[in-house]
Every structure is written in structure tokens, then in C-alpha cells.
PAPA-899755 format. One line per 5 residues: their letters; for each residue x, y, z of N, C-alpha, C. Coordinates in steps of 0.02 Angstrom, whole numbers, plus 50000, padded with zeros to 5 digits. Example, Ala and Ser with C-alpha at 12.3 -4.5 7.8 and 13.67 -1.06 7.14 Angstrom:
<pts>
as) 50660 49716 50390 50615 49775 50390 50660 49835 50390 | 50642 49888 50354 50684 49947 50357 50645 50002 50394
</pts>
This chain:
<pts>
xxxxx) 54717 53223 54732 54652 53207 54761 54615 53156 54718 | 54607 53165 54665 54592 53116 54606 54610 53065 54610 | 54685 53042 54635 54702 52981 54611 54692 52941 54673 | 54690 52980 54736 54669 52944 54804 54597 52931 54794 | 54554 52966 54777 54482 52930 54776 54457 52879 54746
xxxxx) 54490 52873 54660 54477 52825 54613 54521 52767 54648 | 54584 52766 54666 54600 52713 54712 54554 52684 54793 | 54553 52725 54820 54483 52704 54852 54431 52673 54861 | 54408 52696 54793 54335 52682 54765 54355 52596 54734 | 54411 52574 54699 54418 52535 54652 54421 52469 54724
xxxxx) 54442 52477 54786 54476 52461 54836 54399 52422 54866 | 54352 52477 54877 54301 52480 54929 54229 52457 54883 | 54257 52438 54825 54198 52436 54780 54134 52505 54772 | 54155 52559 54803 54095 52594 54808 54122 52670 54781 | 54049 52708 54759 54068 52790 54743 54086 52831 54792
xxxxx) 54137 52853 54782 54154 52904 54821 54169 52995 54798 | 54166 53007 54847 54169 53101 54827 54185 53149 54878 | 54223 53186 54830 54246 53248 54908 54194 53312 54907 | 54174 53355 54955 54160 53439 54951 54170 53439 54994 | 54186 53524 54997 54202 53569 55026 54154 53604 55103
xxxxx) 54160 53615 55146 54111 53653 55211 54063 53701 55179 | 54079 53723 55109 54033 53779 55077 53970 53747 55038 | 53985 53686 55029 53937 53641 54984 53967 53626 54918 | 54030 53619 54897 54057 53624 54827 54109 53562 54820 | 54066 53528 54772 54086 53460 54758 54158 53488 54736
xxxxx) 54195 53431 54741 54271 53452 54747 54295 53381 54678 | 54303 53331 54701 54312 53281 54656 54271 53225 54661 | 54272 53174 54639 54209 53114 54621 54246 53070 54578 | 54225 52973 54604 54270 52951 54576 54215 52921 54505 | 54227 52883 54472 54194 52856 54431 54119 52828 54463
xxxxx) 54083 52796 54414 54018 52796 54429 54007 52715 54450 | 53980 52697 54504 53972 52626 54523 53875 52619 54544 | 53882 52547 54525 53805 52542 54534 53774 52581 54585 | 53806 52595 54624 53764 52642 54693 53744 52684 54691 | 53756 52752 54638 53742 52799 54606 53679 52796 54623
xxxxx) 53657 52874 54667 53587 52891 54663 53570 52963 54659 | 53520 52994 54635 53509 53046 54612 53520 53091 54633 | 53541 53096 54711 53576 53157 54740 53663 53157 54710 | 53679 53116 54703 53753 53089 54678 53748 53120 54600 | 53713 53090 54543 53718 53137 54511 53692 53203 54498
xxxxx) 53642 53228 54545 53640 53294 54541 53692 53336 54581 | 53728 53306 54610 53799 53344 54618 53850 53349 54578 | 53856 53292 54533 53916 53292 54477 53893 53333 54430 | 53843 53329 54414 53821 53395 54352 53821 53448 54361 | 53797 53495 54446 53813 53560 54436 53864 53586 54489
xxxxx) 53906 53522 54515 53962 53506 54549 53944 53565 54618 | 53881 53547 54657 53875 53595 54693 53815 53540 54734 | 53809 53540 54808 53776 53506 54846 53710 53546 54855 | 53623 53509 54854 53578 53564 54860 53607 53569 54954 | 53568 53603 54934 53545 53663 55000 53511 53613 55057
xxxxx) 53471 53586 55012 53410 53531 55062 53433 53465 55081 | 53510 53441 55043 53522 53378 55054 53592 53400 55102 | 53618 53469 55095 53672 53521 55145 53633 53511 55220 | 53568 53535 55217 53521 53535 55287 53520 53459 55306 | 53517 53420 55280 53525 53325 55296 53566 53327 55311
xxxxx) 53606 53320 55300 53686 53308 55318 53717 53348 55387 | 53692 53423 55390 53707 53438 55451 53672 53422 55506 | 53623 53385 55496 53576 53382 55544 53617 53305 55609 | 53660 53267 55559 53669 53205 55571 53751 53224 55618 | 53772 53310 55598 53840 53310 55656 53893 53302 55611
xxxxx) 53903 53342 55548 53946 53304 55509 54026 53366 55536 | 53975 53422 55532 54020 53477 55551 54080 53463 55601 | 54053 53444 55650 54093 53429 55712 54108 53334 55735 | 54096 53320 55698 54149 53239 55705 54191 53252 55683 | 54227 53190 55730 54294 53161 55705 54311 53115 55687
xxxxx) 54256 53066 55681 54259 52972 55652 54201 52981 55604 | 54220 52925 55570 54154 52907 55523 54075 52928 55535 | 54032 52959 55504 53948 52978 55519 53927 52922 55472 | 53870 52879 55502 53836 52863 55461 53770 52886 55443 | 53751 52909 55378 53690 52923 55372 53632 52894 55351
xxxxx) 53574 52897 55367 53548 52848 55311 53519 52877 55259 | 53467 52829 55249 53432 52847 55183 53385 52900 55189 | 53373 52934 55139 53320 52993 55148 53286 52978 55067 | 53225 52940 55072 53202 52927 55010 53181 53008 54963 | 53144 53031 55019 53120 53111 55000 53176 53147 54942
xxxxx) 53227 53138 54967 53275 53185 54922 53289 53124 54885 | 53273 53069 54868 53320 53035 54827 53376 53013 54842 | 53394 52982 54901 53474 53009 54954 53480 52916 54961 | 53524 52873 54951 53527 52813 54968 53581 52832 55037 | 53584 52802 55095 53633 52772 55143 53689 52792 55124
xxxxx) 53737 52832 55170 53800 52837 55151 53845 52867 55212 | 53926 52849 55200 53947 52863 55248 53980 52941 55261 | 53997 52989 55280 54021 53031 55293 54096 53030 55317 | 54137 53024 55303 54220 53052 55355 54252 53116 55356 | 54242 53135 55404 54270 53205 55405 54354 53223 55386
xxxxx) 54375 53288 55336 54447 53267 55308 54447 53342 55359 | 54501 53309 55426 54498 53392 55478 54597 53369 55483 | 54600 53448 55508 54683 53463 55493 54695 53515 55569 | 54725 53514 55604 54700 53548 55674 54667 53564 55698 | 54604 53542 55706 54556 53567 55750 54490 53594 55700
xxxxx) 54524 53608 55629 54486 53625 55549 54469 53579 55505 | 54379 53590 55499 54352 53549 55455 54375 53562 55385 | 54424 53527 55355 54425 53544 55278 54376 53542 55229 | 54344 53465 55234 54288 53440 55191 54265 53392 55228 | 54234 53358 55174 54217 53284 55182 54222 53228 55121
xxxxx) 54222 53180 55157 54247 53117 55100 54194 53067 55113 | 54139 53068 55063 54091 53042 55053 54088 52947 55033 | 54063 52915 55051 54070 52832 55023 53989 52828 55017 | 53965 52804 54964 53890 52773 54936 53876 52724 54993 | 53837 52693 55001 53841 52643 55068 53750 52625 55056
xxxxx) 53716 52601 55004 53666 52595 54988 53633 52526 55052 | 53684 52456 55050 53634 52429 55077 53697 52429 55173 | 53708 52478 55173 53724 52486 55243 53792 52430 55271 | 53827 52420 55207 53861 52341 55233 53941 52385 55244 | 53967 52445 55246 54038 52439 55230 54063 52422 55288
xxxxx) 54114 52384 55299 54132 52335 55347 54201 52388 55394 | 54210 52365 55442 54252 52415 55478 54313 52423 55445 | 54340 52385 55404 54415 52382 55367 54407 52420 55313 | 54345 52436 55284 54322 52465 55239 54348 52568 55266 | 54283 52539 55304 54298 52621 55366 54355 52653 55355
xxxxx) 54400 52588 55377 54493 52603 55417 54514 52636 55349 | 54495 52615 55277 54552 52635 55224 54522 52697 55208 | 54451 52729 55224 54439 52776 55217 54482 52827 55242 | 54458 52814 55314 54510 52862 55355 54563 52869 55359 | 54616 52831 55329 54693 52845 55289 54665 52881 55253
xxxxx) 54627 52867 55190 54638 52913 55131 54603 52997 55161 | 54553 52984 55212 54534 53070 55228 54608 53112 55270 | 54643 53055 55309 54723 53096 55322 54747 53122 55270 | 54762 53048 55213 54810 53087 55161 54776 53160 55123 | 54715 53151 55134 54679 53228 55087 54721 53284 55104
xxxxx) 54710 53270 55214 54710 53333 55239 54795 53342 55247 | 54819 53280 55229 54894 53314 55202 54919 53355 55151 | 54856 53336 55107 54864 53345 55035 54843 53466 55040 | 54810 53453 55094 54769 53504 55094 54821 53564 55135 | 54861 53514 55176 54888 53572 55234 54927 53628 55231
xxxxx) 54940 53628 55159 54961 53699 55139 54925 53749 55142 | 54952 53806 55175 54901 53858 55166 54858 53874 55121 | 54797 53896 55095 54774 53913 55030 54792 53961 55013 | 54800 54040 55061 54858 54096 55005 54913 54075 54990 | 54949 54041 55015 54999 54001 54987 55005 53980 54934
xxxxx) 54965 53937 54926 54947 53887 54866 54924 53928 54800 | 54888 53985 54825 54847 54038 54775 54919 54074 54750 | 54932 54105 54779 54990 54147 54766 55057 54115 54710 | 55071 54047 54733 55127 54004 54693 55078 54007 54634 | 55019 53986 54620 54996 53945 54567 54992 54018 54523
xxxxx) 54954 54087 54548 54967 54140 54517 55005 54173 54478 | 55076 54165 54511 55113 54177 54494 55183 54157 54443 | 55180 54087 54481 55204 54033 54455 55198 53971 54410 | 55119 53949 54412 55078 53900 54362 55100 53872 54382 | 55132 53837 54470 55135 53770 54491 55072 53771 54548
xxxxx) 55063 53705 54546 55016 53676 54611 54966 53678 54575 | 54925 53686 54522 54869 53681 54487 54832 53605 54489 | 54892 53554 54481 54865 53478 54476 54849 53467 54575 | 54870 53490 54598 54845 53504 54686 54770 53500 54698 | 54742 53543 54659 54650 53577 54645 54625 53537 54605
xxxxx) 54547 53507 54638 54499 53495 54583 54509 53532 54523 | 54490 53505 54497 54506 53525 54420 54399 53572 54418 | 54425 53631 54408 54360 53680 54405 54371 53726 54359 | 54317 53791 54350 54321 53856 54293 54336 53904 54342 | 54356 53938 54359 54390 54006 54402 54399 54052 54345
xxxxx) 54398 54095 54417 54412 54179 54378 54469 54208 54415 | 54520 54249 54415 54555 54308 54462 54534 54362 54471 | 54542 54368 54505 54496 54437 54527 54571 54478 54569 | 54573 54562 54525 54628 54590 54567 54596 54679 54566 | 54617 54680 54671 54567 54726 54675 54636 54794 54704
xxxxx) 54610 54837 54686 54662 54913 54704 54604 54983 54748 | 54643 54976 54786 54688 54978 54821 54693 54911 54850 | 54761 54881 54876 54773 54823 54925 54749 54804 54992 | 54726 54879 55015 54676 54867 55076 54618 54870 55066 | 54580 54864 55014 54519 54845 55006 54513 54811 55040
xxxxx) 54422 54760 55044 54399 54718 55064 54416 54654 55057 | 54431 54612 55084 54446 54536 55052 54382 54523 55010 | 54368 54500 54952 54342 54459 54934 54320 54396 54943 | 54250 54417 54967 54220 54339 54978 54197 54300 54962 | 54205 54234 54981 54203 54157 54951 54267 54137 54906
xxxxx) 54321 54190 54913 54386 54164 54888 54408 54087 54890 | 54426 54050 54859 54486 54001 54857 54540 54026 54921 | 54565 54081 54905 54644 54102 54915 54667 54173 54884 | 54701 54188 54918 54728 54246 54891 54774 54297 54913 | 54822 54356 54877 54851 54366 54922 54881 54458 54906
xxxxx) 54906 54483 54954 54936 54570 54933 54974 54590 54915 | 54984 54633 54889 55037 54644 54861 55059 54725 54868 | 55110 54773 54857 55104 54845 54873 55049 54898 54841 | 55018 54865 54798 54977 54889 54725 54934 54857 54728 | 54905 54798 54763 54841 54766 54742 54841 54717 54773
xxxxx) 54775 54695 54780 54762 54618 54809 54745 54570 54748 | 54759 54508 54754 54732 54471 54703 54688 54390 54750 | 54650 54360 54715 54610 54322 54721 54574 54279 54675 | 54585 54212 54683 54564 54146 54622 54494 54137 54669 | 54447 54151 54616 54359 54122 54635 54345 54100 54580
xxxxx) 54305 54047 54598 54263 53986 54570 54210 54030 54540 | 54212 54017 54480 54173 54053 54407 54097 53994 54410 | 54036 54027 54419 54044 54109 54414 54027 54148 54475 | 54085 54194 54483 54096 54225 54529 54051 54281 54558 | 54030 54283 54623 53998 54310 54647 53991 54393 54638
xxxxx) 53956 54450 54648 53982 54482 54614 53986 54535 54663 | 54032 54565 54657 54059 54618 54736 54006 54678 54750 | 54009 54694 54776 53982 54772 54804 54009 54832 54780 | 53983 54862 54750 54032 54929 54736 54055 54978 54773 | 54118 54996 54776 54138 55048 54849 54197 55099 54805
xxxxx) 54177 55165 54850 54183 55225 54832 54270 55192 54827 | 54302 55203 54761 54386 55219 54772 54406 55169 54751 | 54354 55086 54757 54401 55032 54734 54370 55018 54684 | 54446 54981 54636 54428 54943 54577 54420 54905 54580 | 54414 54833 54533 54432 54771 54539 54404 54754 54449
xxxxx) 54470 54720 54447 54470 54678 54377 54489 54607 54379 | 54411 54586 54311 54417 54517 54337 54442 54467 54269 | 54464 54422 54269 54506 54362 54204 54426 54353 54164 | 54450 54309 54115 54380 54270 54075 54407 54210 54126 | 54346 54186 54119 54344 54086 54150 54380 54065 54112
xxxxx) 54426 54026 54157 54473 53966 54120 54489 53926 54178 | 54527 53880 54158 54564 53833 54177 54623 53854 54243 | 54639 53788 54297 54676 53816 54347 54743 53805 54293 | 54747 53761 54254 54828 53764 54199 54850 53838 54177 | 54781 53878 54151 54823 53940 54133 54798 53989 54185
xxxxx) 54820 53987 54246 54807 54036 54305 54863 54085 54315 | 54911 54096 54279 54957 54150 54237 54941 54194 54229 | 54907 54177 54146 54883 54205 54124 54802 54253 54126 | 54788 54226 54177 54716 54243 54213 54756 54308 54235 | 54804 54264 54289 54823 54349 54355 54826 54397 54293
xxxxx) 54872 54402 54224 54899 54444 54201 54859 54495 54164 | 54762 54438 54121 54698 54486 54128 54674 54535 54172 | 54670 54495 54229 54654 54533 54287 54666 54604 54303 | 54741 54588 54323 54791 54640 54341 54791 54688 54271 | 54804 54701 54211 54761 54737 54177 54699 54775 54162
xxxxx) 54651 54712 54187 54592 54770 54206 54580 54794 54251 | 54604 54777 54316 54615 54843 54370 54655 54893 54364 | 54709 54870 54335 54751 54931 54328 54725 55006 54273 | 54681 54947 54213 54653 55003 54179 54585 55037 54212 | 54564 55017 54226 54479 55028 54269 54507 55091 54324
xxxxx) 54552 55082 54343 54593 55142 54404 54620 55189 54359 | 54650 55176 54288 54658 55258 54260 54632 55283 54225 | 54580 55254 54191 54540 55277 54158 54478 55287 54177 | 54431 55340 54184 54378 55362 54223 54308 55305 54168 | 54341 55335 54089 54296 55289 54031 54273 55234 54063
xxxxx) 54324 55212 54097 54298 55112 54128 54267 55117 54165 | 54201 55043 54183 54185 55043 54236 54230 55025 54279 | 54221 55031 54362 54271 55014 54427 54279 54943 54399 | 54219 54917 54400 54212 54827 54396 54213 54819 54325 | 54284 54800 54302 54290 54772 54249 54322 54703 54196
xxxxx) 54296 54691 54174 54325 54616 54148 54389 54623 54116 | 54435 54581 54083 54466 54571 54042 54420 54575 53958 | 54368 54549 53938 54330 54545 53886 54280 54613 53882 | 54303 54661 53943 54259 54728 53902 54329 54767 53905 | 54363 54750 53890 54435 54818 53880 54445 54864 53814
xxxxx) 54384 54790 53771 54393 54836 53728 54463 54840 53658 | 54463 54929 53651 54525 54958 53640 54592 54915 53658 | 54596 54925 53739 54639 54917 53756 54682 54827 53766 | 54626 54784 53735 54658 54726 53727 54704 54726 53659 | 54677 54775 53608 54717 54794 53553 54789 54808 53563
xxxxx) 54791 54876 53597 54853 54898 53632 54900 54848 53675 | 54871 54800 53701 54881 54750 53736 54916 54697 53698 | 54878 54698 53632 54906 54630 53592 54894 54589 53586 | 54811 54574 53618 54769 54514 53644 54765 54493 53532 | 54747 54412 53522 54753 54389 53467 54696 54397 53433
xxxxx) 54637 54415 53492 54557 54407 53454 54552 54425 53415 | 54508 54432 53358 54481 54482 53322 54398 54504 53335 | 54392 54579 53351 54308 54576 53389 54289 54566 53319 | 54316 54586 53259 54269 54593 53190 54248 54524 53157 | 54256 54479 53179 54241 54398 53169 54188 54396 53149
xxxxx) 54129 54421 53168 54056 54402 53152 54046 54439 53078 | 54073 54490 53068 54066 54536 53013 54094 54501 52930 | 54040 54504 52884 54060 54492 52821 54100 54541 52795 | 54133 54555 52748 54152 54600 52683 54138 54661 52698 | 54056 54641 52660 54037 54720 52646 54009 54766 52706
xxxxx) 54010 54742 52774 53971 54734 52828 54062 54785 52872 | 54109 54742 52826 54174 54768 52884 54202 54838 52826 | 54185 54824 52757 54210 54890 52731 54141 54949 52742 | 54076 54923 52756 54027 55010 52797 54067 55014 52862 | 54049 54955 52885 54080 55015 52968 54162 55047 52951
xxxxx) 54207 55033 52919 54284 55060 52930 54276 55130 52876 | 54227 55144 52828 54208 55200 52790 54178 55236 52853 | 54126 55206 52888 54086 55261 52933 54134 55263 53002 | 54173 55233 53008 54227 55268 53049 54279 55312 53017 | 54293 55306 52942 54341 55358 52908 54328 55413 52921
xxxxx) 54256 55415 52927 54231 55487 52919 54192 55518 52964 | 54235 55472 53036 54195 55516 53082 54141 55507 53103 | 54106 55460 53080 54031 55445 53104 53995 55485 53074 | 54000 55493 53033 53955 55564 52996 53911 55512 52928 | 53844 55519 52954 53807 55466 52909 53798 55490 52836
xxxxx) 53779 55567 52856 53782 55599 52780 53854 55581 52748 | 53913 55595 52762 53968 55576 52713 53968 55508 52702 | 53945 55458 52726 53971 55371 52721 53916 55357 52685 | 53861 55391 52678 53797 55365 52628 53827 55386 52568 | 53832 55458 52565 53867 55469 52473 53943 55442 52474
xxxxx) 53984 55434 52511 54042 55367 52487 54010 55301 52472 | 53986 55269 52506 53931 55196 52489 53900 55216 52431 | 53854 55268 52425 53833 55288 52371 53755 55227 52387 | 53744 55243 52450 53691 55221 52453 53638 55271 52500 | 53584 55273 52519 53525 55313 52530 53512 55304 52589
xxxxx) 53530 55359 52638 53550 55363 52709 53511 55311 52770 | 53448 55285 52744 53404 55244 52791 53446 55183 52776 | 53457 55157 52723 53492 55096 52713 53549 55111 52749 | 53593 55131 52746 53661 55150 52805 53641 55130 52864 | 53586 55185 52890 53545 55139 52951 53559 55080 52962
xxxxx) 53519 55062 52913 53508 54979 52919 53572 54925 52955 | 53612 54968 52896 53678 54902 52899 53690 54939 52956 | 53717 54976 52979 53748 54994 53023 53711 54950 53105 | 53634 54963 53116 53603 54929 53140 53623 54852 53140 | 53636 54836 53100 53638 54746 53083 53713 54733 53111
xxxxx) 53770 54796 53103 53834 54772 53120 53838 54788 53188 | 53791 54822 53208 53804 54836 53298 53782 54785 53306 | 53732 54749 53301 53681 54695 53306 53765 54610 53306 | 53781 54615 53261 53825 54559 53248 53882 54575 53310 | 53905 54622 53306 53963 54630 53362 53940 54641 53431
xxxxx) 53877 54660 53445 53841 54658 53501 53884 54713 53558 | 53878 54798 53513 53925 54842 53532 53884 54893 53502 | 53892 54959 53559 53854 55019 53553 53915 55046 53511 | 53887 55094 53455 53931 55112 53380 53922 55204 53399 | 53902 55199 53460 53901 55283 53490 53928 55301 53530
xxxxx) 53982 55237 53553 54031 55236 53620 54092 55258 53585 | 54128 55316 53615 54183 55345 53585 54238 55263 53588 | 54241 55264 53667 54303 55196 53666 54280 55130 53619 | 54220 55121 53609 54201 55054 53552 54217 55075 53496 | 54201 55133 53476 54240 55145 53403 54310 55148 53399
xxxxx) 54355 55184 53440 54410 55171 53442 54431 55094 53420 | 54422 55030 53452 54417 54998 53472 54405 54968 53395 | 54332 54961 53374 54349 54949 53310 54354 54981 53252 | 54387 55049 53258 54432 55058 53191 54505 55030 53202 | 54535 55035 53266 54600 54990 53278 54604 54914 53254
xxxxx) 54554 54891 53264 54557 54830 53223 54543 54849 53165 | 54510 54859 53123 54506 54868 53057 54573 54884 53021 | 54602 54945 53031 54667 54933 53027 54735 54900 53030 | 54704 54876 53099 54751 54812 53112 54754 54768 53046 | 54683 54744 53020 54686 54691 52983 54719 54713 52910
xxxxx) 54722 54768 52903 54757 54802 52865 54834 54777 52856 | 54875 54787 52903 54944 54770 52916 54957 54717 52871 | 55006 54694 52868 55044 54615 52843 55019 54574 52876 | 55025 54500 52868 55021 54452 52944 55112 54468 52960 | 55138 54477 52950 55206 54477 52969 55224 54570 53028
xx) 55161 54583 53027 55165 54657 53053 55127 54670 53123 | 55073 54601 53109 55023 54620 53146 55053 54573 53250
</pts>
């Protein structure tokens, strides 16, 4: 999609840009004098307003099939521009935007548009569970997609609800899974289902996303401790067990990581970790206060302590062990 627009653009002298029927800037080619403030307030939060969405439908963009021209709308900041609809049977995919400030693009201009809005909707005519499912599973078709931040989202039982505003997605005997555009909307809670979701990343490591995911649903379903709705980055414990590389104790100095692994030796018991410290039980407080404070973690949660005395130990090991 990228390399058809910047060719385009280089062709037609003018900016061009794709989104989506939802309002979601898709790709954009480099920046040409025509650039106007609705243009870059779409590249920055790669999302069309609402009020310049209501312009645009007003002019029929939904339902053509040739070029729209629009004009100018000084109010929003909006210079002249053309619209081509990128449709694939009878289905609006997107649209393929051209800058068109002083109204001149010439019909030959038009014509190479509308090749390049075919080739999109060639580009496009793969199913999207399709496409979701290979890239999931497989880490191909990624260079296919705007390049965006997504999340996976994998929900249990498999007949749950689809998830909405998906990309794509698809079932499986054990679960549904689903790639959404981070940051992701946030579901409804329902009696019985889980759903676990990746950290934001990249469509390159969408692998490794499914394989967050699918971990935290799977854990969120046997363990009652979890919430239903849970991330990959609150597991916790169980990214330990897992093998994840982090270390949560990063923020912690020295003397900050030998109080808390004493006041976990012993149980949480403030009276014994003050006379081991050999310091005067309000001060224990303190630090202890300051190290929940740094790790930004309740130190009264059975699974958070788990969690970090397993690391503490961990760091214990060899590097050749760990």
C-alpha cells in the first residue's frame, strides 16, 4: 500500500492518503506543499475527526463509484480534495484521498488514481480473517498492513462474542483470537468469559503477541486470583514461570532489593525484618512504602509477592542458570 501511494503521489505531484470506512488513517504519502491542517491532524493521531468524517459523508463518498470531488471547507481548515472510492464487490473498502487545493487535477490525473484505488482493492481482497489468522500464526502478511500498534486479544470460550472493531480474526476449538488497533477498546464483562490481551507492538512481532495473549486467557480461566480481563503485563508471577526476560525489580536499588527479599524471607512479618535490618519498625514502613511506590505494586497481594520473591531469587541463580 505504501509503495502504491508514494508512487502516485511522486506521479500526480500531490498528497495522498488512504482510511478506512471507520475513520482510520491507513497510510499517507510524504508531505507536498498542499498539506493542510486537516491533513496533518490526521497523520499525527492517524485517525479522521468526527466533523471532517460528517463533511465527507455529506458529499456521497459512502456510496460512489467514480471520483467525489470535494471542496474546500475553510471552517475545518479542509483545502479541496478529491475522494476515490477503493470498493471490491459491491464493498466499500476505504478511500484514496488526493490534496486538490487549487481544483486543477486533470482527468489523466483522475485515470491513474483509479488504477491505483483497483490495485489497493486487489491488494485488499483477501479476506481479513484470513489475513489475521496467517499473520497470527505464521508472521507472514504483516508488510500487507499499514504499519500501526495493535494488540491480540484471545477470548475463551470460542463462542463468545466477536469482538468489536476487530481488524480480523479467527476460532479455534479453545478460543477465539483477534488483532485490534491499540488502544483497544475495552470489552464488556460477561458471566463465564475470559479474554487475554498482548502489550502493544508491532504487526512484525504478531507471533509473539498471539502467544501473550493466549497465555493470559488461558491463565485468567484457571486461576480464579486473575482478573477475567487480563493483560500479558499483569501476569505477574506467572511471566516468571513463563520465562518472560523482564526484570519487575529494575527500579529498585541495593538496599531497597535486599529490605523487600528479607521482608519476604520472613513472611511479611514487620516485627522480624525490623530486628534483622536492625532498624526501628516505622522506618521499615518507610522503605517498604517507597519500594511499593518504585515498583508500583500492592506488597499485600499474596500473587505480587510471590511474584517478587521469584525474582529475587531468580537474580540469585548464575547468568548461566537463569
Amino acid at each position: 500500500m505504501q509503495a502504491r501511494l508514494d508512487a502516485l503521489a511522486a506521479v500526480i505531484e500531490r498528497s495522498v492518503s488512504v482510511d478506512d470506512p471507520d475513520g482510520h488513517l491507513l497510510a499517507y504519502s510524504s508531505m507536498h506543499a498542499d498539506a493542510d491542517p486537516v491533513r496533518v491532524a490526521a497523520i499525527l493521531s492517524r485517525q479522521i475527526a468526527p466533523e471532517v468524517s460528517r463533511w465527507q459523508d455529506r458529499h456521497g463518498i459512502a456510496t460512489a463509484t467514480s471520483p467525489v470531488r470535494l471542496p474546500a471547507n475553510p471552517e475545518l481548515g479542509m483545502g479541496a480534495r478529491v475522494c476515490v472510492p477503493i470498493r471490491h464487490g459491491g464493498r466499500c473498502l476505504g478511500y484514496l484521498w488526493l490534496l486538490d487545493p487549487g481544483q486543477s487535477l486533470d482527468d489523466e490525473a483522475l485515470a491513474l488514481a483509479e488504477e491505483a484505488a483497483r490495485d489497493l482493492a486487489a491488494d485488499w481482497r483477501e479476506d481479513p480473517d484470513t489475513l489475521v489468522r496467517r499473520l497470527l500464526t505464521t508472521g507472514q502478511g504483516w508488510e500487507r498492513m499499514p504499519p500501526q500498534l495493535v494488540q491480540v486479544c484471545v477470548v475463551i470460550p470460542a463462542s463468545a462474542r466477536r469482538e468489536r472493531h476487530a481488524i480480523g480474526g479467527f476460532v479455534t476449538d479453545t478460543h477465539a483470537a483477534y488483532l485490534l488497533r491499540h488502544p483497544a477498546e475495552s470489552a464488556p464483562l460477561e458471566e463465564g468469559v475470559t479474554r487475554g490481551y498482548s502489550d502493544p507492538a508491532g504487526l512484525d512481532t504478531a507471533p509473539e503477541s498471539y502467544r501473550q495473549a493466549l497465555a493470559a486467557a488461558h491463565l485468567a480461566a484457571a486461576d480464579p486470583a486473575l482478573p477475567s480481563h487480563v493483560s500479558w503485563s499483569e501476569l505477574g508471577v506467572y511471566r516468571v514461570l513463563l520465562g518472560a526476560a523482564d526484570d519487575p525489580l529494575a527500579p529498585l536499588d541495593g538496599e531497597q532489593a535486599h529490605t523487600l527479599e528479607t521482608y519476604l524471607d520472613l513472611g511479611g512479618n514487620a516485627q522480624r525484618t525490623a530486628a534483622r535490618l536492625h532498624l526501628h519498625r516505622t522506618t521499615l514502613y518507610y522503605r517498604l512504602g517507597r519500594i511499593a511506590g518504585a515498583l508500583g505494586a500492592d506488597l499485600d497481594d499474596g500473587l505480587t509477592r510471590l511474584h517478587l520473591h521469584l525474582a529475587l531469587k531468580r537474580r540469585r541463580l548464575p547468568p548461566d542458570l537463569r
